[in-house]
C-alpha positions as CSV (number, residue, x, y, z in Angstrom):
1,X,14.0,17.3,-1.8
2,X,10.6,16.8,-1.2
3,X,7.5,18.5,-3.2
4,X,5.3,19.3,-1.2
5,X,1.7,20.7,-2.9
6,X,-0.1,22.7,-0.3
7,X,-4.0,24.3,-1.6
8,X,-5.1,27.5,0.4
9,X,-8.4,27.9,-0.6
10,X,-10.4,30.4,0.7
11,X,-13.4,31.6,-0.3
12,X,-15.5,31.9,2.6
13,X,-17.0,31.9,6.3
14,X,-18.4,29.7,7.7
15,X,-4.9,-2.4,-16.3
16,X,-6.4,-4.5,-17.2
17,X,-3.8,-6.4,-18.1
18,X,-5.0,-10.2,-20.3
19,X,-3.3,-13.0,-21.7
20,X,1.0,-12.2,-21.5
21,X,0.9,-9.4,-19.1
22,X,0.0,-12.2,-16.9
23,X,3.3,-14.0,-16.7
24,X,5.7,-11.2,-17.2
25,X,7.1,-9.4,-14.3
26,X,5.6,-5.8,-13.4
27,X,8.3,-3.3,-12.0
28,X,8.4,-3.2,-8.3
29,X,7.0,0.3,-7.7
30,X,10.0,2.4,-6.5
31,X,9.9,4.3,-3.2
32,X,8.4,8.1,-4.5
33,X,9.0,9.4,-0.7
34,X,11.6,12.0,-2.1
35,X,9.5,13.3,-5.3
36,X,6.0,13.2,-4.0
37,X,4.7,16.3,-4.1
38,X,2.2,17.6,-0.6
39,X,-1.1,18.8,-1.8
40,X,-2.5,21.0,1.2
41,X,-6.0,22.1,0.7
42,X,-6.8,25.3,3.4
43,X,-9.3,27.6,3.3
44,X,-12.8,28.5,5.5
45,X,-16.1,26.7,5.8
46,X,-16.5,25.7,1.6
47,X,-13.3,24.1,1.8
48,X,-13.7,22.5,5.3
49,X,-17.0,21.3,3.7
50,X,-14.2,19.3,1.6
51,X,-16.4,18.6,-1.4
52,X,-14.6,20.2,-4.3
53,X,-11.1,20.1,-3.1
54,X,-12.0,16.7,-2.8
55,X,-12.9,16.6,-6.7
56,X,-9.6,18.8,-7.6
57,X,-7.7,16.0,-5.8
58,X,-8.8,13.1,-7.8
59,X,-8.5,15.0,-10.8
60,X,-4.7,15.4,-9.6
61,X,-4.2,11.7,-8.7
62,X,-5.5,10.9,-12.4
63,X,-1.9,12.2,-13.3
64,X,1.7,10.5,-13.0
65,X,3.1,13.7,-11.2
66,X,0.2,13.5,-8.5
67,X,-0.7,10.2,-8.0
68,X,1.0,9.4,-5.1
69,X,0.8,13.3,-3.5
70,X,0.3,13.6,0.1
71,X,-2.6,15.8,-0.3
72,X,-4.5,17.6,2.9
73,X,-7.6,19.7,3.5
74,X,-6.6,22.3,6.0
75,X,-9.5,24.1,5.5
76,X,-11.4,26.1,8.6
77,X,-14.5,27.5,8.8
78,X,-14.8,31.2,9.3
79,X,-11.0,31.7,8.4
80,X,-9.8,35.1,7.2
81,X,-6.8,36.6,5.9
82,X,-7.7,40.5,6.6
83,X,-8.0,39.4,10.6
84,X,-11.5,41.2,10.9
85,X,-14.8,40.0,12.6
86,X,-18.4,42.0,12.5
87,X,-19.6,42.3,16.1
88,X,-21.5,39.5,17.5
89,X,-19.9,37.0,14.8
90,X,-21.6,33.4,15.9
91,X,-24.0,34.3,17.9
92,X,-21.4,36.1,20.2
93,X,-19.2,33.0,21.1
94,X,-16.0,33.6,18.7
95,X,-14.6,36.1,16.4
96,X,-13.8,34.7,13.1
97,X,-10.5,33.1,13.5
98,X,-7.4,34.3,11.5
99,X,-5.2,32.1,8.9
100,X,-1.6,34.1,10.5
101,X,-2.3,32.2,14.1
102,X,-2.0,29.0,12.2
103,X,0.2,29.7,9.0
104,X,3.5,28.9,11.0
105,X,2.5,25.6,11.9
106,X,1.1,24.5,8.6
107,X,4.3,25.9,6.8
108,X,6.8,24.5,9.4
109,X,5.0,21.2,10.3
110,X,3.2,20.3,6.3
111,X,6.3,22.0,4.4
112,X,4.5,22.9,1.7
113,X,5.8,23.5,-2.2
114,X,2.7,24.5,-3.7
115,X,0.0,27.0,-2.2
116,X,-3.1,27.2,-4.2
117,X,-4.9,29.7,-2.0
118,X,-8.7,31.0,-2.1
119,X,-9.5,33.8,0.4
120,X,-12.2,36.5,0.3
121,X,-15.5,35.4,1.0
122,X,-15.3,36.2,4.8
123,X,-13.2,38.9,4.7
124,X,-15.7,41.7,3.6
125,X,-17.4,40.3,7.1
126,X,-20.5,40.6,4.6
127,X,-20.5,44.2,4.8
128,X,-20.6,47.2,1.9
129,X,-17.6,48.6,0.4
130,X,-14.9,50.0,2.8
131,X,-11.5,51.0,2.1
132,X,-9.9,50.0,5.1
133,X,-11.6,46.6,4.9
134,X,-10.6,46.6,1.2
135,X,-6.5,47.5,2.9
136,X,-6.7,44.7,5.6
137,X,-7.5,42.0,2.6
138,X,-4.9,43.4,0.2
139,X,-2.2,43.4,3.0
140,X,-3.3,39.4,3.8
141,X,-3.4,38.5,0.5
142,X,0.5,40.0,0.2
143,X,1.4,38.5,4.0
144,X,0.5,35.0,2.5
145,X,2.1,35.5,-0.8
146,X,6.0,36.6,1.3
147,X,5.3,33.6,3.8
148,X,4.7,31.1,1.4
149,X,7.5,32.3,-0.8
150,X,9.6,32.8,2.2
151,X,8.9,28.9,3.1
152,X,10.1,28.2,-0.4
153,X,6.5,27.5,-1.9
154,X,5.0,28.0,-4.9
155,X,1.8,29.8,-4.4
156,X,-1.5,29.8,-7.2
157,X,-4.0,32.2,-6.1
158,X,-8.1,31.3,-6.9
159,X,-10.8,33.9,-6.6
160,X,-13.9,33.7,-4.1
161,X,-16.7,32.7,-5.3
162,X,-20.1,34.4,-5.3
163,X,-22.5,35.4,-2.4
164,X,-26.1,35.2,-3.4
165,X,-25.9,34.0,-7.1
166,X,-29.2,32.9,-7.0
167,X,-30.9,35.7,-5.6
168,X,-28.5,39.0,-6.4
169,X,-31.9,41.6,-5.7
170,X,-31.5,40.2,-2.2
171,X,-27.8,41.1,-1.7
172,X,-29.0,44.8,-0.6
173,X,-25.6,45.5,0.6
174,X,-23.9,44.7,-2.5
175,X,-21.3,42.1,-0.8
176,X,-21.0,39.9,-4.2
177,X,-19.7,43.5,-5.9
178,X,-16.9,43.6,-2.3
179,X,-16.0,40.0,-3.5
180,X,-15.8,40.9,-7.1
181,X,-13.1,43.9,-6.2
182,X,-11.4,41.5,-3.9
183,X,-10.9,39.5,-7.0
184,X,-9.8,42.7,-9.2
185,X,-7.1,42.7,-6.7
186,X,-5.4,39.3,-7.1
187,X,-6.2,39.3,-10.9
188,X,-4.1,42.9,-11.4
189,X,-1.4,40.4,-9.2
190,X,-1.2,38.7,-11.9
191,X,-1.1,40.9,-14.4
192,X,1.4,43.4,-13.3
193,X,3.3,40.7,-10.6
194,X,3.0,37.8,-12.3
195,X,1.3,36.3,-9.6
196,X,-0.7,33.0,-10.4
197,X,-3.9,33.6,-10.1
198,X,-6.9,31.5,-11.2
199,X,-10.6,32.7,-11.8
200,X,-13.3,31.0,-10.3
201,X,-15.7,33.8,-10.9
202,X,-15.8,34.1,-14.3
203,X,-16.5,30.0,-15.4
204,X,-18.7,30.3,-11.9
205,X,-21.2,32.6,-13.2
206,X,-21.4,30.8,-16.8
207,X,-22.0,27.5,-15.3
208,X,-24.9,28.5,-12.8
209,X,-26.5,30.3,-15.7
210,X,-26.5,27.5,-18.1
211,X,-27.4,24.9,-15.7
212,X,-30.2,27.8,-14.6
213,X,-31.6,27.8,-18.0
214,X,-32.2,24.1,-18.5
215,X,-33.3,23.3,-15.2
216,X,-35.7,26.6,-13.6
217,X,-35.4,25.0,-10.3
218,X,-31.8,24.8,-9.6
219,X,-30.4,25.9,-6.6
220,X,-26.2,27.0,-6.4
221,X,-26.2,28.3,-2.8
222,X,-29.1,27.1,-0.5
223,X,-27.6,30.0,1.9
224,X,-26.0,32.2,-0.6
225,X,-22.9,31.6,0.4
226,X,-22.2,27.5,0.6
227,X,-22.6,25.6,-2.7
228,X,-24.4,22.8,-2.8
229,X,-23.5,19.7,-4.9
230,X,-23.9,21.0,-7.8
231,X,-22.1,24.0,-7.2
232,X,-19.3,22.2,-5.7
233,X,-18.5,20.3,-8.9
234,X,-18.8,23.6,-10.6
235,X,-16.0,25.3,-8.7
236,X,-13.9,22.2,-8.6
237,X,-14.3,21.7,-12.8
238,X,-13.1,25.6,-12.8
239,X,-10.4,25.3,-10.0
240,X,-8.8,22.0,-12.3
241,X,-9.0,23.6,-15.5
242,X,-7.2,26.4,-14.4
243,X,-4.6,24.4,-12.6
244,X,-3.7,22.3,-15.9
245,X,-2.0,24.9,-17.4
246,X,-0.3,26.5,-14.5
247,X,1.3,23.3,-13.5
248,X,1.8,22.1,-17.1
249,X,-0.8,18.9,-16.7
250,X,-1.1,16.8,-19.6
251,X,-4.8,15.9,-21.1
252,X,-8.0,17.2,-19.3
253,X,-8.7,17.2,-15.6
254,X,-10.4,13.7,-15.1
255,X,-13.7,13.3,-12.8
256,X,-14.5,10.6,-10.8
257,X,-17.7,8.8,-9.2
258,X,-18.6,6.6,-7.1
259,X,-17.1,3.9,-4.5
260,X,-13.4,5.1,-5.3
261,X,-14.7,8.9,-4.7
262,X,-16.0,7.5,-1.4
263,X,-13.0,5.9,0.0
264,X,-10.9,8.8,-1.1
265,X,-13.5,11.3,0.2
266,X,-12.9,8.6,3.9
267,X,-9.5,9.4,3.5
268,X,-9.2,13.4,3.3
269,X,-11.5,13.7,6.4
270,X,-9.0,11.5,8.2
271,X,-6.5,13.2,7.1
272,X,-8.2,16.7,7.6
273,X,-8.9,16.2,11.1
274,X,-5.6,14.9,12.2
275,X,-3.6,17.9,10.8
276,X,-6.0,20.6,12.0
277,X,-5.5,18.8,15.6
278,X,-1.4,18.3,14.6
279,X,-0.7,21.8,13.6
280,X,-3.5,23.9,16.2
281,X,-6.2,26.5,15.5
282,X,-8.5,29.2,17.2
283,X,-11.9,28.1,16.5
284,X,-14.6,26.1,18.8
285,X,-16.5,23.3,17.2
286,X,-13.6,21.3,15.2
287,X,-13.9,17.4,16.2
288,X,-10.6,16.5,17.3
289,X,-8.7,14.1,14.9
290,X,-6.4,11.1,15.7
291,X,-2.9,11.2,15.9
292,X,-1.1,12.1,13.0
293,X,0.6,8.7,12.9
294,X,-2.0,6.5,12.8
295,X,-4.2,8.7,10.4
296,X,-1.4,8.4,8.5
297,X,-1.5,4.3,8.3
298,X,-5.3,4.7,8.0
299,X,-5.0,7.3,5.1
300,X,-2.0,4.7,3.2
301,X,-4.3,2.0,3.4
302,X,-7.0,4.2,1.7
303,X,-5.5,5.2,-0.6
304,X,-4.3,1.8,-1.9
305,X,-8.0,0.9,-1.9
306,X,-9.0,3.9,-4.2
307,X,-6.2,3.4,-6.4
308,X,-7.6,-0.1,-6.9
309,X,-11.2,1.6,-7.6
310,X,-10.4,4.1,-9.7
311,X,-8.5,1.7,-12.0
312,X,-10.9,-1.1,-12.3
313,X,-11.9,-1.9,-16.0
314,X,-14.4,-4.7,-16.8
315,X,-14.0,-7.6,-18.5
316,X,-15.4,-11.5,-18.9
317,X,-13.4,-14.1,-18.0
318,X,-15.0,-17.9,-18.8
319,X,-18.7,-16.6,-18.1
320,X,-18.2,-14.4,-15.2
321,X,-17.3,-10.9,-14.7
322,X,-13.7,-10.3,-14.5
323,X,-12.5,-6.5,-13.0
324,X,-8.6,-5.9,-13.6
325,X,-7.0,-3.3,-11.3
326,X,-4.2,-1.6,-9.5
327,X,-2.8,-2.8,-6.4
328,X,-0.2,-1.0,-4.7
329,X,1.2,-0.7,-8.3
330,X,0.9,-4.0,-9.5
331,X,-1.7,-5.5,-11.7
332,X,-4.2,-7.6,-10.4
333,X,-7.7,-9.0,-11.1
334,X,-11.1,-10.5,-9.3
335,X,-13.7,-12.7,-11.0
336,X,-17.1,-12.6,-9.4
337,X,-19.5,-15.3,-9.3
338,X,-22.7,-14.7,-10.6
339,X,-24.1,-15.5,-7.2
340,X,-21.9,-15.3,-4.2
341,X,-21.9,-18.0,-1.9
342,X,-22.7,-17.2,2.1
343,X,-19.9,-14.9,3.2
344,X,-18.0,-14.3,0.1
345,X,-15.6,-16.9,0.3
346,X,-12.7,-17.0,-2.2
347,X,-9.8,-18.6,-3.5
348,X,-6.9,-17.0,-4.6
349,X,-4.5,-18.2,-7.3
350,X,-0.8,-17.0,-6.1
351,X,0.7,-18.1,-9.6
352,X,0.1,-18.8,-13.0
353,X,-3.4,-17.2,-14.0
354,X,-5.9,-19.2,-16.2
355,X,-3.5,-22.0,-16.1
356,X,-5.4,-25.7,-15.9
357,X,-8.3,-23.5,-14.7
358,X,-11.2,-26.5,-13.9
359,X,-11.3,-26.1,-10.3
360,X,-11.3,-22.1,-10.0
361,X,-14.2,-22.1,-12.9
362,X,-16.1,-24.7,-10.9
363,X,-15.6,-23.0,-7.6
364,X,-16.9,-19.9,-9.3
365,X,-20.2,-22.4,-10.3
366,X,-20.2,-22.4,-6.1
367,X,-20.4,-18.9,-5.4
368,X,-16.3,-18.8,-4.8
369,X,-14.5,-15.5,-5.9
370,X,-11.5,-15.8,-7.4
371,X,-8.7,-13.5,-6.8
372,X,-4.9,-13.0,-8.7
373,X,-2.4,-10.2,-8.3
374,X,0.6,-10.4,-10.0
375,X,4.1,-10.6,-8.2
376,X,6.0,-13.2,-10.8
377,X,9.6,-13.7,-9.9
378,X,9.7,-12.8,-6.4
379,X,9.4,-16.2,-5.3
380,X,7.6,-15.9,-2.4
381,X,10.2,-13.7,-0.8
382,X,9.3,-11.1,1.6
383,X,8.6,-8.3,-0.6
384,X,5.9,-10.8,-2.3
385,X,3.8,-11.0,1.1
386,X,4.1,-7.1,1.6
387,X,2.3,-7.1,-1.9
388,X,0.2,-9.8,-1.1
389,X,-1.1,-8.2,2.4
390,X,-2.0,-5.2,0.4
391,X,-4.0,-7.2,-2.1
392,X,-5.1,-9.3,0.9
393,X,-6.5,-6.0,2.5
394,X,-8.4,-4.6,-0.9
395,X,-10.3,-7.3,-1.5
396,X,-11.0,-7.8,2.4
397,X,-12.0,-4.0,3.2
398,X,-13.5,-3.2,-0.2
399,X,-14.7,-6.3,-1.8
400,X,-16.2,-7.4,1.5
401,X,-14.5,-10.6,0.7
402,X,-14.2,-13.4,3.7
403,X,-11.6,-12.8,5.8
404,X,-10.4,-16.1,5.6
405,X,-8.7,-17.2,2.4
406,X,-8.0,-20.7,0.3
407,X,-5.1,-19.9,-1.4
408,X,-4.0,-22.1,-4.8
409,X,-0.2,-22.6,-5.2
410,X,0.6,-23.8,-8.6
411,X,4.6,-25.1,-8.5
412,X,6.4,-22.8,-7.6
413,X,3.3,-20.5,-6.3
414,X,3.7,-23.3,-3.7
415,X,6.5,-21.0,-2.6
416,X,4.1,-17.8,-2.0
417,X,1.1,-19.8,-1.1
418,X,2.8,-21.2,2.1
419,X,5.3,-18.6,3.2
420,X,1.7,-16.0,3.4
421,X,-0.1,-18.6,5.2
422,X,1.9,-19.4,7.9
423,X,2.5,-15.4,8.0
424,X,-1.0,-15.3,8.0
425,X,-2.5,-18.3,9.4
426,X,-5.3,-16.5,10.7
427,X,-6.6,-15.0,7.3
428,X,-6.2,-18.5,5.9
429,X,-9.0,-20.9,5.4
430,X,-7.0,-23.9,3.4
431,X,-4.4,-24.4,1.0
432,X,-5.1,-26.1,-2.3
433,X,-1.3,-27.3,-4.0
434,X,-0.3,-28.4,-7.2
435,X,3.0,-29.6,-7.9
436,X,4.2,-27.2,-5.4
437,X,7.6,-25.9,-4.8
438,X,8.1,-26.1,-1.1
439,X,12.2,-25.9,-0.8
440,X,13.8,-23.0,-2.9
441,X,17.0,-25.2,-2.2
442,X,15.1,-27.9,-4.1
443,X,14.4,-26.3,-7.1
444,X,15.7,-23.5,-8.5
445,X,19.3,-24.0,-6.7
446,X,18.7,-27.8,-7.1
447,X,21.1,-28.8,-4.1
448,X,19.8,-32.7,-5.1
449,X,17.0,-33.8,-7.9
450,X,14.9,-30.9,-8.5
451,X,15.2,-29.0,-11.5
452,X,18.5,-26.3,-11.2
453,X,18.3,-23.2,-13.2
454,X,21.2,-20.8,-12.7
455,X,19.0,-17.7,-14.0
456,X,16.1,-18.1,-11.7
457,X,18.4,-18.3,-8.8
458,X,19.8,-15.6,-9.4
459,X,16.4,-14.2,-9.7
460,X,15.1,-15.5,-6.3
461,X,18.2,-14.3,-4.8
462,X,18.1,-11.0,-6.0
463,X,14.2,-11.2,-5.1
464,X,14.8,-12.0,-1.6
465,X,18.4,-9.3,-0.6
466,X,20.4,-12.6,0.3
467,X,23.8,-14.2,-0.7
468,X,23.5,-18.0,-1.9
469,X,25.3,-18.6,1.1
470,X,22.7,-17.1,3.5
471,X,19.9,-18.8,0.7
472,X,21.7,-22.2,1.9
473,X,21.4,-21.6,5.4
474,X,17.9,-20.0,5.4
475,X,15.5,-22.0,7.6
476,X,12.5,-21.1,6.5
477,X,11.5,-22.3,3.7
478,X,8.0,-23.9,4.1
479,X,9.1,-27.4,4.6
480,X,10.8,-25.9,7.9
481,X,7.7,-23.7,8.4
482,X,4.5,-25.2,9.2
483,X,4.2,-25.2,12.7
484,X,2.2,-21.8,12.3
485,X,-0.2,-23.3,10.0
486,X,-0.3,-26.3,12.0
487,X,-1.4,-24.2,15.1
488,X,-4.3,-23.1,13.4
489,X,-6.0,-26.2,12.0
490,X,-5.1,-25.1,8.4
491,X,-6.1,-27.9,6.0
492,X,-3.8,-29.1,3.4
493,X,-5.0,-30.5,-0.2
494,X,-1.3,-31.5,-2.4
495,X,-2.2,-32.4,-5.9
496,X,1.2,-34.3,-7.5
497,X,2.4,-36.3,-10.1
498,X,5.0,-38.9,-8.5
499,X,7.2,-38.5,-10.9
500,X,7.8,-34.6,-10.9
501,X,10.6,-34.3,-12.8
502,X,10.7,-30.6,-12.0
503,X,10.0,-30.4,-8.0
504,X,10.7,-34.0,-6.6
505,X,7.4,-35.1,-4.3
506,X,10.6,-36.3,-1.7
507,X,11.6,-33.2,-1.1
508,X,9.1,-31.1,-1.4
509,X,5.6,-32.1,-0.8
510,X,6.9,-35.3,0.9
511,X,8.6,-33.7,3.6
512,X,5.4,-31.2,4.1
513,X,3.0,-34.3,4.7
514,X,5.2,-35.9,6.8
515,X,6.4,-32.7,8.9
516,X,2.8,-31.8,8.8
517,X,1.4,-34.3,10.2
518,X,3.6,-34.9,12.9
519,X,2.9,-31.6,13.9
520,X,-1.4,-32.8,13.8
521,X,-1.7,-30.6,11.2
522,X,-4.6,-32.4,8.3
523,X,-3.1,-32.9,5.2
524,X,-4.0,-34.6,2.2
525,X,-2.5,-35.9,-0.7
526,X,-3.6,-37.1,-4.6
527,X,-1.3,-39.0,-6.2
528,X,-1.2,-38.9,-9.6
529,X,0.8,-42.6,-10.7
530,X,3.5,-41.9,-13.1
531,X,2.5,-38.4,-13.3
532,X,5.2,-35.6,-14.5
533,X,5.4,-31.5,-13.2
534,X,2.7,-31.0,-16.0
535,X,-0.4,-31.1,-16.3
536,X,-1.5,-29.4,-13.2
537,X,-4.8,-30.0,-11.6
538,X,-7.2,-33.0,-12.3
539,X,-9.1,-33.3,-15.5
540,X,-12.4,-33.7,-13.1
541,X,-11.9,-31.4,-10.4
542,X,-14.6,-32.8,-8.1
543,X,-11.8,-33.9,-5.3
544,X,-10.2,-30.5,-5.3
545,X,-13.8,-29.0,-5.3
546,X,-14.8,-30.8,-2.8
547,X,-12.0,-30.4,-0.2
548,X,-12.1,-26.6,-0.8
549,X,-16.0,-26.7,0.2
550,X,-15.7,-29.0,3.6
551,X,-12.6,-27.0,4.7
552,X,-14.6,-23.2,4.2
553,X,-18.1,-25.0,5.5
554,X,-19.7,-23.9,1.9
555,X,-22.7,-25.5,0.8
556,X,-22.1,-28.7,-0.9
């Protein structure tokens, strides 16, 4: 079954991972489709605003059980549940719109689990005390509460917030004291129904008047009605903390700044937009959002690059600033120059981290990037590239990284070097090769001289869903692949000691030159006389330097 998480708020109108980690093997992320809960966020203008919900939803992701939620805003400005409008509401060109015209869709189309909802502010229509108005909000409030339970979701109430906090001698109708009885209501919910109910009004008013006694000039509500940053954080901080112990949350609600706030901020309005449009509404003035299925991509893409963000810890690495992060649930890591060369360009080690590191450090000395994500033992099988293309994707919409890679295949990252360039011969600048493995039937199977290892087959057939018999028969391995790479002028550099005991030069990188250039692909090859599997790389990189710089067209 799936958990779906749906927030109806509605207060008013309008790894680092070092040194071992490296080379062990991270789980492969299983598929969460069928426990992710579906956070819908819905509500009038403050939560169309999207600022705080936006807050409550990283503090959600900070957790196992909500990090991979399929949270949406579904918020709509001037949204009630007591179905009234004061006359000449807009200036004339709408009555407020109603959440029942929309409730079906949301319910039937989002399927929610959990309904956090936050209705009041508009439902007074800013007028004095009235018992019928006062009836019309209780009987919304209680039509909500048998919908959502009749949709099998779990429903947490939240209080409006406050109307003219800043200025209560200019609230001459007394509206803030309506808002305060229409919170009296869903707080005796909870005490006599057990309802869930959080209050927002209670932390709300402490809050303003702290922050009001250190800083004379603060300002909650430039309106009286919408918060303004400040007061956004304010409600969200409450809103979290009062969530925690409903859904039984471990630790504290987290906050987050900054670029990963931005990117998932990117993603909720997507996402926003595109259900509004999906699942209809009755009020003017809403842009129109894409189609749900490619908000969707747009939005899984997003969230892949705030993962990444919100994960990054800082380290050194050889002189140069080293982040470690998440990548679609694998480790991975980015060292930054200390001054980037035109473009960003980068290389990107495939295996084997810090190994025989000369060339990457002097690349760095260049201006180069340098770029790892961990996906040890997959042996460049299919499930690898899908990793890699996410990785490929981070570093490319949220680095600002070239779009055009060299990628560094150390033996058997030959494997995953090669198979992502010729699926990707367009993102790929030039391939740099040491000792690669180019054949899987080579080594591990070793069907002639290369080194046979019964367990790594087994793990490089598991890796890649096939029998040994269909492993035998597969043609396309990279000595069978190039012509892709070939097609696109991708430049070659194989670094190998003639005497590999471990991947045999014959049939590995001997059969890439020679296929490779018959195909007039450029290729070229160092020899290293004698030389055995190890030690990779040269003791003076210069060559490999050199060859990296003349294929990108970086400065010399």
């Amino acid at each position: 079954m799936k958990l779906r998480l749906v927030v109806f708020l509605l207060p008013l109108l309008g790894l680092h991972f070092q040194g071992a980690a490296l080379h062990a093997e991270a789980a492969t992320p299983q598929s969460q489709e069928a426990v992710q809960p579906r956070v819908a966020f819905l509500g009038d203008s403050i939560m169309f605003d999207g600022r705080w919900p936006l807050r409550v939803e990283a503090s959600l992701r900070a957790t196992p059980q909500y990090a991979n939620a399929e949270i949406v805003n579904f918020g709509l400005p001037s949204e009630t549940l007591s179905g009234l409008s004061e006359p000449g509401h807009a200036e004339g060109k709408f009555p407020r719109p109603c959440l029942f015209t929309r409730l079906t869709g949301i319910l039937q189309g989002f399927h929610p689990s959990l309904i956090i909802a936050c209705y009041g502010m508009n439902d007074g229509i800013y007028l004095a005390a009235d018992p019928a108005r006062l009836r019309a909000y209780q009987d919304g409030v209680a039509h909500l509460n048998d919908e959502a339970r009749k949709a099998g979701a779990r429903i947490i109430w939240v209080t409006p917030s406050l109307f003219k906090a800043d200025h209560p001698d200019q609230d001459t109708v007394r509206y803030d004291a309506v808002l305060d009885t229409f919170a009296k209501l869903l707080l005796s919910k909870r005490d006599r129904e057990h309802w869930e109910v959080i209050d927002l009004r209670t932390p709300l008013r402490k809050d303003i008047a702290t922050e009001k006694r250190s800083n004379r000039a603060f300002v909650y509500s430039g309106d009286g009605i919408h918060p303004d940053e400040q007061g956004h954080r304010f409600i969200a901080g409450a809103v979290a903390r009062g969530l925690w112990p409903l859904l039984k949350l471990p630790g504290e609600p987290a906050t987050l700044e900054g670029m990963a706030l931005s990117k998932l901020s990117e993603r909720a309005n997507l996402l926003k937009l595109a259900w509004l449009t999906k699942t209809g509404y009755d009020r003017p003035g809403i842009p129109a959002g894409l189609p749900l299925p490619e908000a969707q991509e747009k939005a899984a893409a997003l969230l892949t690059d705030y993962v990444a963000l919100s994960t990054v810890v800082h380290s050194d690495w050889q002189g140069f600033d080293r982040i470690d992060f998440t990548s679609a649930g694998r480790p991975a890591l980015l060292v930054s120059p200390k001054d980037p060369a035109p473009g960003n360009p980068w290389i990107w080690r495939t295996e084997f981290f810090g190994h025989e590191p000369q060339a990457d450090i002097a690349l760095l000395q260049k201006g180069f990037h340098f770029a790892y994500v961990v996906v040890q033992n997959l042996w460049g099988a299919p499930a690898a590239l899908d990793h890699m293309d996410r990785f490929y994707g981070i570093l490319t919409r949220t680095y600002h990284l070239a779009p055009r890679s060299v990628l560094e295949g150390f033996s058997r990252g030959g494997l995953f070097a090669l198979n992502w360039a010729a699926r990707n011969p367009g993102e790929t600048a030039a391939l740099y090769l040491d000792a690669p493995l180019c054949d899987f039937k080579s080594a591990p199977y070793g069907i002639k001289d290369g080194m046979k290892s019964a367990d790594d087959w087994h793990v490089l057939l598991s890796a890649w869903n096939m029998t040994e018999e269909q492993a035998l028969a597969y043609d396309k391995n990279p000595v069978d692949n190039l012509a892709p790479l070939a097609g696109q002028r991708v430049q070659i550099l194989s670094v190998i000691g003639d005497a590999d005991e471990v991947v045999p030069v014959a049939e590995n990188t001997g059969l890439v030159e020679t296929r490779y250039k018959a195909l007039g692909g450029e290729i070229q090859v160092i020899h290293k006389p004698g030389g055995k599997h190890h030690p990779h790389s040269l003791p003076d990189p210069a060559p490999i330097v050199a060859f990296v710089l003349k294929a990108t067209g970086a400065p010399q």
